[in-house]
C-alpha positions in Angstrom: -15.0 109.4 79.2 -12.2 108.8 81.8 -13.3 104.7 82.6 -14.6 101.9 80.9 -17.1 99.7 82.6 -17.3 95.7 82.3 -20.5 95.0 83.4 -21.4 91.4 84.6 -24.2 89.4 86.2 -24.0 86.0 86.8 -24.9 83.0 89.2 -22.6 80.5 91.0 -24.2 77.4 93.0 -21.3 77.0 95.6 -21.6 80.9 96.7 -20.5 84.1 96.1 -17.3 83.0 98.5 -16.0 80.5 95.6 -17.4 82.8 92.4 -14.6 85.7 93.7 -11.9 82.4 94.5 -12.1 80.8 90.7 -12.6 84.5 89.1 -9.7 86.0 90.7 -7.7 83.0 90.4 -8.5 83.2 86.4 -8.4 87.1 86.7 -5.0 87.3 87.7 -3.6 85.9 84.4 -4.6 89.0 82.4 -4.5 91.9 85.4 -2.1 90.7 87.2 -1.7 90.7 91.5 -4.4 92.3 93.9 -2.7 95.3 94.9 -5.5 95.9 97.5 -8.9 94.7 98.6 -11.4 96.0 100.5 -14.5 93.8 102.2 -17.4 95.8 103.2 -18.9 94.8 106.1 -20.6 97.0 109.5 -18.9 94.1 111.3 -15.5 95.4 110.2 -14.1 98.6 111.3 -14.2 101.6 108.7 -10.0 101.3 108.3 -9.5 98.1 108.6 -11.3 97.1 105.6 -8.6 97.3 103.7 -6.3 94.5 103.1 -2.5 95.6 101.7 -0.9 93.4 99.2 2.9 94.5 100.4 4.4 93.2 97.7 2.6 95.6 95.1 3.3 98.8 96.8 6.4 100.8 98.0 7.5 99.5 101.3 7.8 103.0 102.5 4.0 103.0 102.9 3.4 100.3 105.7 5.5 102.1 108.2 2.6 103.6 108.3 0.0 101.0 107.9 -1.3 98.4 110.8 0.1 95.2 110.3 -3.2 93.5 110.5 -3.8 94.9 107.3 -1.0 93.8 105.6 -0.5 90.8 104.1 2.7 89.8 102.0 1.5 88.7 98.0 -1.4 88.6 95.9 -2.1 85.1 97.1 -2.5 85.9 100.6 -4.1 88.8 100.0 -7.1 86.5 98.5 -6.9 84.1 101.3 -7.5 86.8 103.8 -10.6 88.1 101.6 -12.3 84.8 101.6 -11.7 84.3 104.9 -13.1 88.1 105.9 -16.2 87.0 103.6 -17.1 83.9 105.2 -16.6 85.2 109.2 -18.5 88.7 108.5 -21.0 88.0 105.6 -19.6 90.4 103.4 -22.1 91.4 100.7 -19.3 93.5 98.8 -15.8 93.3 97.6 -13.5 95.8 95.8 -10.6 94.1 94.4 -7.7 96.8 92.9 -5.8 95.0 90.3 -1.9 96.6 89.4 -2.9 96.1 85.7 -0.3 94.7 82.9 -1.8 97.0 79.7 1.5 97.6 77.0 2.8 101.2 77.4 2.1 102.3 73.8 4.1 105.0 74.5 7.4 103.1 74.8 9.8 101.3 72.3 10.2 98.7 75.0 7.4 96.1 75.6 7.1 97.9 78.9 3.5 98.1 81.4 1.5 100.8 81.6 0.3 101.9 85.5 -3.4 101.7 84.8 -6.0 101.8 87.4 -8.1 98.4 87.1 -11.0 98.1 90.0 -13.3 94.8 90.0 -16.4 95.0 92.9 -18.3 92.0 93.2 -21.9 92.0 94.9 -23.7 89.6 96.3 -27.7 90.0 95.4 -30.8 87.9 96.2 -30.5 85.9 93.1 -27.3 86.2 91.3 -23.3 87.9 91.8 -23.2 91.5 90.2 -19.5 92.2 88.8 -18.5 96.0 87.6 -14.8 96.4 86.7 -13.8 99.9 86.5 -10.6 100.3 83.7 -9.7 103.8 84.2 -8.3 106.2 82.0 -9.0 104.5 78.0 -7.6 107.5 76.4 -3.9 106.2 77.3 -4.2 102.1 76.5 -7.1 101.7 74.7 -8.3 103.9 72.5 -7.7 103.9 68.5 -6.4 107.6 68.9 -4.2 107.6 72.4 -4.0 111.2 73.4 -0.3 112.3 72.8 1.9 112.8 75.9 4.5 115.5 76.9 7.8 114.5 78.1 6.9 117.1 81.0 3.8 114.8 81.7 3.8 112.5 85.4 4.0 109.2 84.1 6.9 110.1 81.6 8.9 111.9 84.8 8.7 109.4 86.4 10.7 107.1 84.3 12.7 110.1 82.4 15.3 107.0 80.9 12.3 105.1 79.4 11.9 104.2 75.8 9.5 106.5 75.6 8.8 107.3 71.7 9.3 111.3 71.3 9.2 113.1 67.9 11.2 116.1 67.7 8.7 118.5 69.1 8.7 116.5 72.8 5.4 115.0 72.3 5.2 111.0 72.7 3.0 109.6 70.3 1.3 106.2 70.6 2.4 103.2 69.0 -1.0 102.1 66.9 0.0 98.9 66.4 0.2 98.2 70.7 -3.1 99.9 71.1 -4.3 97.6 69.1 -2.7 94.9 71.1 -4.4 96.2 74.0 -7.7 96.2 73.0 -7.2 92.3 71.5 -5.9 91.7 75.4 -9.1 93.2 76.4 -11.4 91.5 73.9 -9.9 87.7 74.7 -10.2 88.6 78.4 -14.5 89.1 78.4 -14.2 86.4 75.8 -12.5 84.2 77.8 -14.3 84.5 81.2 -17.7 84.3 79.0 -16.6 80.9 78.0 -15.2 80.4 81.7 -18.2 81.5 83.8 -21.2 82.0 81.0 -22.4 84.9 82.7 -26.3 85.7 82.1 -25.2 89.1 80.4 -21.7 90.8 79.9 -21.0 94.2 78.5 -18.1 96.6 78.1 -19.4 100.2 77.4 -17.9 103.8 78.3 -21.5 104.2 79.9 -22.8 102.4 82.9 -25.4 99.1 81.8 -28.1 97.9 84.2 -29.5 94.3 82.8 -32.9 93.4 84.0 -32.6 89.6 84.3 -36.7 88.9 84.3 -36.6 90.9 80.8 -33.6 89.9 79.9 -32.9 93.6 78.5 -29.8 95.8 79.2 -29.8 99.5 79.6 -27.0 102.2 78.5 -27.8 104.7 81.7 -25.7 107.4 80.0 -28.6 109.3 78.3 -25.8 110.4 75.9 -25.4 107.6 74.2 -28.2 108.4 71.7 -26.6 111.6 70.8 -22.8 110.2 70.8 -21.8 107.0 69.2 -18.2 106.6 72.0 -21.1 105.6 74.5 -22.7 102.7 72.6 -21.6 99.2 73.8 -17.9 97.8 72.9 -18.8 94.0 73.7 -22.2 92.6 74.6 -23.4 89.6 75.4 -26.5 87.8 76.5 -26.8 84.1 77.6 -30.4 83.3 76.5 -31.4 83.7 72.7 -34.1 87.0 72.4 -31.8 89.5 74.7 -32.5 92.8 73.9 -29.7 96.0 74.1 -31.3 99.0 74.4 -30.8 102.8 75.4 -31.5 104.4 78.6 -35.2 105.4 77.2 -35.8 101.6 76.3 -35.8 102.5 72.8 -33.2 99.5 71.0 -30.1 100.0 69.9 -29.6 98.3 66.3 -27.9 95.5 65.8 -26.4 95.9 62.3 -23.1 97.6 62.7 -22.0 95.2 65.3 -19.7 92.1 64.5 -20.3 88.5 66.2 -18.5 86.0 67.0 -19.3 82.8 69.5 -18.6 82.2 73.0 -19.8 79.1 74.8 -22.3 78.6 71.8 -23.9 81.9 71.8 -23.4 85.2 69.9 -20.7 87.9 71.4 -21.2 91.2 69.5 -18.5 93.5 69.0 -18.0 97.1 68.4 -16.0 97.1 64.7 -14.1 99.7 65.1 -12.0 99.3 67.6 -12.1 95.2 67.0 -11.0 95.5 63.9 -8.5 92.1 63.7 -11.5 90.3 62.9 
């Protein structure tokens, strides 16, 4: 349970060019700059895929990097990607965010480093979005693992305010865990309302929504044995959408809050949504 997934399938009439332009664009309010993007394409050589946002990484790095794969801020960084998409009919893009979760391990309203990845595809009849938020178990989660002050991200920044008790460990702040996970929450909430998706979920198991049925799936089989796997945040666009496990069996409804979004009922996970 290292990653949560943000699954999302939606439409957009002016192309899948313009969908990844106005969902960065509102993306970047609440991840922060691209620090990398990669547009897949057999028209494109296998390295230089990769476009560099300079500004987001240590300068050190592009002495050894091509210059053609550089490009100086999250802005241009976007510009190029269009650009690649529209020459080469890219089908794919990986867009890694630099993240701007609060450090619950610090006094200080400090950032945490967390891995954010968003890859959009392109299908026949609609845009396919999975963001990949890695690691839970340090931002997110009601009971953030403890750290050591011997632990990487601590060494790293040995003068931080970082909250030890008297035996070394670091122990989470609850109350910016829970800030976290109400950052997270208005994000889908907010693009829901932005974009009205046909179906959004937030799960620690993959989802697979078949838009004829209008159904999601949990893939993890685990799920029916282990609770942690069951959807955070779901969402379905037209009235009768059905969650379900992986053996098509559905999952109940009952111990899910809702609130609205764009005039249709967002369910949440209680437990770890609990301002409501």
């Amino acid at each position: 349970m290292d990653r949560l997934y943000w699954e999302t399938y939606t439409t957009d009439e002016e192309g899948f060019a313009h969908f990844i332009d106005e969902s960065v664009a509102f993306m970047h309010i609440y991840l922060g700059d691209v620090r990398e993007a990669v547009a897949h394409s057999d028209k494109i050589s296998k390295y230089g895929r990769v476009i560099y946002n300079e500004s987001a990484w240590d300068l050190d790095k592009f002495k050894e990097i091509r210059e053609d794969v550089t490009q100086p801020t999250h802005y241009e960084v976007i510009k190029e990607c269009i650009h690649r998409i529209e020459k080469f009919s890219c089908k794919k893009v990986d867009l890694g965010y630099v993240g701007r979760w609060k450090n619950p391990y610090q006094i200080a309203d400090t950032h945490m480093p967390t891995g954010i990845t968003i890859t959009y595809e392109e299908k026949e009849d609609h845009i396919f979005v999975r963001g990949c938020l890695f690691k839970p178990d340090n931002w997110f989660n009601l009971q953030c693992k403890a750290l050591f002050k011997t632990d990487p991200i601590v060494e790293k920044e040995p003068k931080g305010s970082w909250n030890m008790n008297t035996h070394g460990l670091i122990a989470a702040k609850p109350e910016k865990a829970s800030g976290n996970r109400r950052a997270l929450f208005n994000l889908i909430a907010d693009f829901i309302k932005s974009f009205k998706p046909m179906f959004s979920g937030l799960s620690l198991s993959e989802i697979f929504y078949n838009i004829q049925a209008n159904t999601a799936y949990l893939v993890n089989p685990a799920a029916k044995e282990n609770d942690e796997y069951l959807p955070l945040i779901y969402y379905f666009r037209e009235d009768g959408g059905t969650m379900c496990y992986s053996d098509s069996t559905e999952i109940p409804r009952k111990p899910y809050g809702t609130t609205q979004a764009k005039d249709q009922k967002l369910y949440y996970e209680k437990r770890n949504f609990d301002f409501f």
